[in-house]
C-alpha angles and dihedrals in degrees: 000000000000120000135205140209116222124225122259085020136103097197123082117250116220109243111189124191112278111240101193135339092260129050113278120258074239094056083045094051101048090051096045087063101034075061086048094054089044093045101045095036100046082051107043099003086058102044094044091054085042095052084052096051096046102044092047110097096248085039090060092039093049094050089045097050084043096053089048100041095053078126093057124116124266089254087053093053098046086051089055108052095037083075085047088055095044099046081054100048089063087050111103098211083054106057086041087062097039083045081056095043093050095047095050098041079050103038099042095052090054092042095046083056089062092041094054091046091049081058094046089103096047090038096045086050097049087045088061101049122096125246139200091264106235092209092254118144124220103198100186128190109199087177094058105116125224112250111241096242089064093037120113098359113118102203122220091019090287101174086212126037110244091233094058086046125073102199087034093108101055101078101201104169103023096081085063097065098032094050090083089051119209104128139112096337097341115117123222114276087007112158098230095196100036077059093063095057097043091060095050086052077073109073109093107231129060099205112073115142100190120040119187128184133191137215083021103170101192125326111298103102091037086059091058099049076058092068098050109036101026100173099054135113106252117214116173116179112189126170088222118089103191101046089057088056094056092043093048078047094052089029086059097045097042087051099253124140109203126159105232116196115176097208130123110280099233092063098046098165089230120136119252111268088009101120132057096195140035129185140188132185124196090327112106083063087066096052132062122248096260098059098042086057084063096048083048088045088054110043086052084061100050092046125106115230104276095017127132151240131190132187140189125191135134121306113260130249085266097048092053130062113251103258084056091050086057084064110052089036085063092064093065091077109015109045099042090259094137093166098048104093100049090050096048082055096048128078114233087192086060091043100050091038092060091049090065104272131133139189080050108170135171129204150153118244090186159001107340094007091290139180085023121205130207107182123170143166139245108231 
């Protein structure tokens, strides 16, 4: 085994053999059923642990009391679906499909680390090929220090953080296992990236001329503001370094000029008054109260009067039945989602209308509210 230390990092990555230059029949395989568990036990498993909870005497009282408190405050609401939680916990079809949850979130993220290593070989060589430059920027910031509420939490049960990995943005197995949906707020069969689009379908306007989204990761939803708005100027600002290489590298290569800024988003660097649309895509639900009301703050700055912002993350705890809210509620603690309990409980329309928005609307596109939009206006 050699290992490597990556650049801009003071922990040391894992670096395996490489077996070939594309991922093992073996790798293949293991992800194929961990898709298969997700896919059979968020579907029978679930509705068979649902149809429990919610025929048992306290599991009728407490949906009931959900469909008709959707105006409660947010302490009503977490009582409430703390019994939820606890009259779950004791149903055996429940904890068979957490058990299941749990297995597949763990095992595909250490599996997609050896399948990634098995591709080094096939990745390093694409990394190195030129490619017809698309005129996009990638402005890094390898000083930027991580905020302490993101530090030392490796999201999604990553057993290394993608910063201290090299290859730990290239996600080679994990699209295997999330193509058949059903986890966190994901319904089953959704279609993760027909989602994207159709919430950018959602901003009002269609003509928009600078587009920036925050929290971007690397270029996927980007991609699909692309779609829907192709003249316009493309910004994206993500705290990750590394993700916002690969995604200048794919952007490039795709044809995509985007402008990428690893920076905090909520100090963007934008003028005031210099963009007429922001996006965000499953990003508030990472991050506390506090710090959203920043990003919110911020984007309200750098908006033009009249200009957008749309945003998608998971419904909260009010827009799902209670047996759904169990489950999102599960996330908080099992699949390394500190900051999800206390945003299903929040209310982005309140949020984004006390820092100064209006026309602020909230709504479901699809099964179990999701994915969930919250889209509002600068005066």
């Amino acid at each position: 085994m050699s290992e490597a230390r990556p650049e801009g990092t003071g922990i040391q990555a894992v670096r395996m053999p490489v077996a070939s230059q594309t991922m093992s029949q073996r790798s293949r395989a293991g992800l194929d059923v961990l898709g298969g568990i997700l896919k059979f036990t968020s579907v029978a498993t679930r509705e068979a642990a649902r149809q429990d909870f919610e025929s048992s005497p306290e599991g009728r009282a407490l949906t009931e009391a959900h469909a008709t408190g959707t105006a409660d405050t947010p302490e009503a609401i977490a009582e409430r679906v703390d019994k939820a939680k606890a009259l779950a916990a004791s149903l055996p079809d429940y904890r068979m499909e957490r058990f299941a949850q749990r297995y597949v979130a763990e095992e595909m993220m250490n599996r997609n680390l050896v399948a990634a290593e098995e591709m080094r070989a096939m990745h390093e060589h694409l990394d190195s090929l030129p490619v017809n430059s698309a005129g996009g920027r990638l402005a890094l910031d390898p000083e930027a220090p991580l905020p302490d509420w993101y530090e030392g939490i490796h999201f999604h049960l990553a057993p290394i953080g993608v910063g201290d990995y090299d290859l730990g943005t290239k996600g080679a197995g994990i699209g295997r296992v999330f193509r058949y949906g059903g986890f966190a707020a994901v319904p089953p069969g959704s279609n993760i990236g027909g989602q994207r689009i159709a919430v950018v379908h959602h901003f009002r306007r269609r003509d928009h001329k600078r587009i920036l989204e925050i929290g971007c990761g690397s270029v996927f939803t980007l991609l699909a503001i692309s779609k829907v708005f192709p003249e316009a100027e493309l910004i994206g600002c993500d705290l990750n370094g590394r993700g916002l290489e690969e995604g200048h590298r794919l952007a490039e290569k795709m044809g995509l000029k985007v402008d990428l800024r690893q920076c905090d988003a909520r100090r963007t660097g934008e003028a005031d008054e210099s963009v007429d649309a922001v996006f965000s895509y499953a990003v508030h639900h990472e991050a506390p109260i506090p710090v959203n009301r920043e990003m919110f703050a911020e984007a309200f700055r750098i908006l033009k009067s009249g200009g957008e912002i749309v945003i998608s993350d998971p419904p909260p705890f009010r827009a799902v039945d209670m047996f759904t809210a169990v489950l999102l509620e599960w996330d908080n603690d099992h699949r390394e989602e500190p900051y999800f309990r206390e945003t299903c409980l929040a209310n982005w329309e309140d949020e984004l209308r006390a820092a100064g928005f209006v026309e602020v609307e909230a709504y479901g596109l699809g099964a179990q509210s999701y994915p969930w939009v919250t889209r509002a206006v600068k005066p």
